[in-house]
C-alpha positions in Angstrom: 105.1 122.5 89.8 103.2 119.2 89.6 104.1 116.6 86.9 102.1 114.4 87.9 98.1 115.1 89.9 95.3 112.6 90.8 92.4 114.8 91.5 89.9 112.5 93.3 90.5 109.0 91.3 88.5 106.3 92.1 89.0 103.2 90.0 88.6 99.1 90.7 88.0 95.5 89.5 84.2 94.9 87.9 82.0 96.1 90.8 84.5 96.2 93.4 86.0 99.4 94.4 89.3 100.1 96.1 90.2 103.4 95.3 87.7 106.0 97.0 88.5 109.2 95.7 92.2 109.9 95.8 94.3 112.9 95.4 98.2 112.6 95.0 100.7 114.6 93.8 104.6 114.3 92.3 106.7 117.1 91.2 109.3 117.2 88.4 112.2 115.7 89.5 111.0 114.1 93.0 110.9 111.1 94.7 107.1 110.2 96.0 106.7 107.2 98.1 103.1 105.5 98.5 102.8 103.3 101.6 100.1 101.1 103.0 99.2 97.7 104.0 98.3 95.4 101.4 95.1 95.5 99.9 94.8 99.2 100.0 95.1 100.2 96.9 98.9 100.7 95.8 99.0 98.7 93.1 95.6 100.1 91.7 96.9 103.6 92.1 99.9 102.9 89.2 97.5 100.9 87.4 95.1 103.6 87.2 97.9 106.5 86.1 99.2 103.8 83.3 96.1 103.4 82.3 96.0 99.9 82.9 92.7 100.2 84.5 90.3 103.0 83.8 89.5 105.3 86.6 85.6 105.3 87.2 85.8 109.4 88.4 88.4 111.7 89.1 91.4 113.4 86.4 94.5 112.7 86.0 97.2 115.7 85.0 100.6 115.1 83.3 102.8 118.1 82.6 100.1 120.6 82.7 97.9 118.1 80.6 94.5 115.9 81.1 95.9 112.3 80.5 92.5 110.6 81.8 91.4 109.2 79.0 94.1 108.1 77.2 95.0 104.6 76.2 98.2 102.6 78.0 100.6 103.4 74.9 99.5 106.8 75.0 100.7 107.5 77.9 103.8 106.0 77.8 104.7 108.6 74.9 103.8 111.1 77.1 106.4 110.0 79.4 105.3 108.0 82.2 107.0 104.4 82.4 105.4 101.7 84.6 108.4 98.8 86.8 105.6 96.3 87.2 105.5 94.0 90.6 107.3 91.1 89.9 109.0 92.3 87.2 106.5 90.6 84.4 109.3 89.9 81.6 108.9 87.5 79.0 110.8 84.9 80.1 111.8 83.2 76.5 112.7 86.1 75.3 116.5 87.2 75.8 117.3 90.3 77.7 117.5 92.3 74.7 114.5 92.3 72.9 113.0 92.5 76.7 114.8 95.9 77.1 113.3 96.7 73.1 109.9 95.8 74.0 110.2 99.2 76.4 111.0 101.3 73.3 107.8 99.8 71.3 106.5 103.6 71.1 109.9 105.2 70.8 111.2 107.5 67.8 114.8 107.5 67.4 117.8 104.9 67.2 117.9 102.6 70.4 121.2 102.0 70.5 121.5 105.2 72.8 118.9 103.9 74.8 120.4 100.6 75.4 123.9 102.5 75.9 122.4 104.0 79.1 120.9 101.0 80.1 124.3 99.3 79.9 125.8 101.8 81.4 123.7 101.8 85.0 123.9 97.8 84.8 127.1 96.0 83.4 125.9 93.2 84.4 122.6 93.4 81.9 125.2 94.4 79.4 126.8 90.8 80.0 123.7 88.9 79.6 122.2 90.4 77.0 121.8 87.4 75.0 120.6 84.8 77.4 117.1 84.6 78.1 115.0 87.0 80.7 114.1 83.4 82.2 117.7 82.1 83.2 118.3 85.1 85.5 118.7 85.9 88.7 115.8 87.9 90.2 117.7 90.4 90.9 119.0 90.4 87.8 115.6 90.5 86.5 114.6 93.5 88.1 117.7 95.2 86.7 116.4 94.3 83.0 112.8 95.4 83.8 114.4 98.5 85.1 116.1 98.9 82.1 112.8 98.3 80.4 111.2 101.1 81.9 114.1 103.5 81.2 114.2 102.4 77.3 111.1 104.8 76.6 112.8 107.9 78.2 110.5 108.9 80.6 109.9 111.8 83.0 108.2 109.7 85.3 108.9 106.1 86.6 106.1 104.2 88.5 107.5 101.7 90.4 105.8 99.0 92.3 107.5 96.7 95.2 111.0 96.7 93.3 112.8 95.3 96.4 110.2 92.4 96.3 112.2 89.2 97.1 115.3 90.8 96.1 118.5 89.6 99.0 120.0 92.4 101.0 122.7 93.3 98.4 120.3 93.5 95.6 117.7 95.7 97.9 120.7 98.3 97.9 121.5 98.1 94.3 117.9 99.2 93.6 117.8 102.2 95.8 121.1 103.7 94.3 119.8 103.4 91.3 116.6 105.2 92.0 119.0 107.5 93.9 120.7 107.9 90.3 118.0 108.4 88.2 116.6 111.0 90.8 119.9 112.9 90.4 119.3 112.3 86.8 116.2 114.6 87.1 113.6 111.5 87.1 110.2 111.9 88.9 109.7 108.7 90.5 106.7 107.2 92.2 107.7 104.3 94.5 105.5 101.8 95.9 107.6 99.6 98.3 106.3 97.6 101.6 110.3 98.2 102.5 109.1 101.3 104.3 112.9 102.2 105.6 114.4 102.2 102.1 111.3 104.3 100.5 111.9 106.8 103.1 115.0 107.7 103.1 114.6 107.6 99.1 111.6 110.1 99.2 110.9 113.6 99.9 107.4 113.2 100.0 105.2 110.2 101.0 101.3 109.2 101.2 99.9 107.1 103.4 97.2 104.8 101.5 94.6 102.6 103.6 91.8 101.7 102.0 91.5 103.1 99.3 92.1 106.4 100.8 95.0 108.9 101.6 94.8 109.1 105.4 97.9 111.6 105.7 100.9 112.8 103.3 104.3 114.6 104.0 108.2 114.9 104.3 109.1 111.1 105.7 110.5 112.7 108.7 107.7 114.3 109.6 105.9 111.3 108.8 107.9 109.3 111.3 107.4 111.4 113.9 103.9 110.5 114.3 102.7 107.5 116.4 100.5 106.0 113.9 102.8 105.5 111.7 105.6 104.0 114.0 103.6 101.5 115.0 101.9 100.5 111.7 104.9 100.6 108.9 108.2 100.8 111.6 108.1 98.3 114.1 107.6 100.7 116.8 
């Protein structure tokens, strides 16, 4: 069954379009990668399902229910987290009350929450206290992880979380997508580091502009020519 379903979204910036009518889907407890050159539309796509832009036509289905016109928060308490580009913390705030601002629509005590965020990063743990500014980017992208998970989501929408990250780091991202996956997480990864989202996913669109040109298992993606050449160096 489908948690997540984009029936023919279109969405875009003023008069501008860049989606053109896309359909996507991302079972319970699956990794979906989302690949294409920049500028096709990536970005817009997670946008769109957070709700941070309003789709112009189409649906969009969570857990059996229409979500398309519901507000950002909304759809948070539904379940579906958003790991911005670039991570977007508030940088004067300290790594705490970043990893709170994730819970804003939460019911319950936090301190679970934060427990499990502690738990899949010490080293967040550690700095808890210092300011979102004074770290590392890597650590950085650990906190707004840890953001993400504070709202206990079924889905995470993840966008370029290896961006500018070194090697080490890179690896430290995908096992903890690996972890939440085995957690039972649906994740939705955009990531130009095709290799890494591959191996990660067990199902992956292709996105040019604005479009889904093709979608399947990674290997079978592989396999085909175009897609050597364009996302694999050969």
């Amino acid at each position: 069954m489908s948690l997540l379903r984009l029936e023919g979204i279109r969405a875009g910036y003023g008069r501008t379009p860049v989606l053109r009518g896309i359909d996507l889907e991302v079972p319970a407890g699956h990794v979906v990668a989302l690949i294409g050159a920049n500028g096709a539309g990536k970005t817009t796509t997670l946008r769109a399902i957070s709700k941070l832009i309003a789709p112009s036509a189409g649906r969009l289905w969570f857990d059996g229910q229409d979500i398309t016109a519901l507000r950002p928060e909304q759809v948070v308490a539904r379940g579906i987290a958003h790991c911005p580009e670039e991570r977007q913390l508030f940088p004067r705030m300290s790594v705490l009350e970043n990893l709170e601002m994730g819970a804003y629509v939460a019911h319950g005590p936090l301190r679970p929450r934060l427990q499990r965020v502690y738990d899949l990063f010490p080293r967040v743990a550690e700095r808890r206290h210092q300011s979102a500014g004074s770290l590392s980017g890597g650590e950085q992208q650990m906190v707004a992880i840890g953001r993400a998970l504070m709202s206990e989501p079924q889905l995470i929408l993840f966008d370029e979380p290896s961006l500018g990250l070194s090697p080490v780091m890179v690896r430290e991202v995908a096992r903890v997508i690996r972890e939440l996956h085995g957690a039972g997480l649906a994740v939705l990864l955009v990531e130009q580091n095709v290799q890494m989202a591959f191996q990660l996913a067990q199902t992956a669109y292709i996105l040019a502009n604005g479009e889904i040109t093709d979608h399947g298992p990674p290997a079978t993606l592989m396999a085909t020519e175009q897609v050597r050449r364009a996302y694999l160096g050969g």
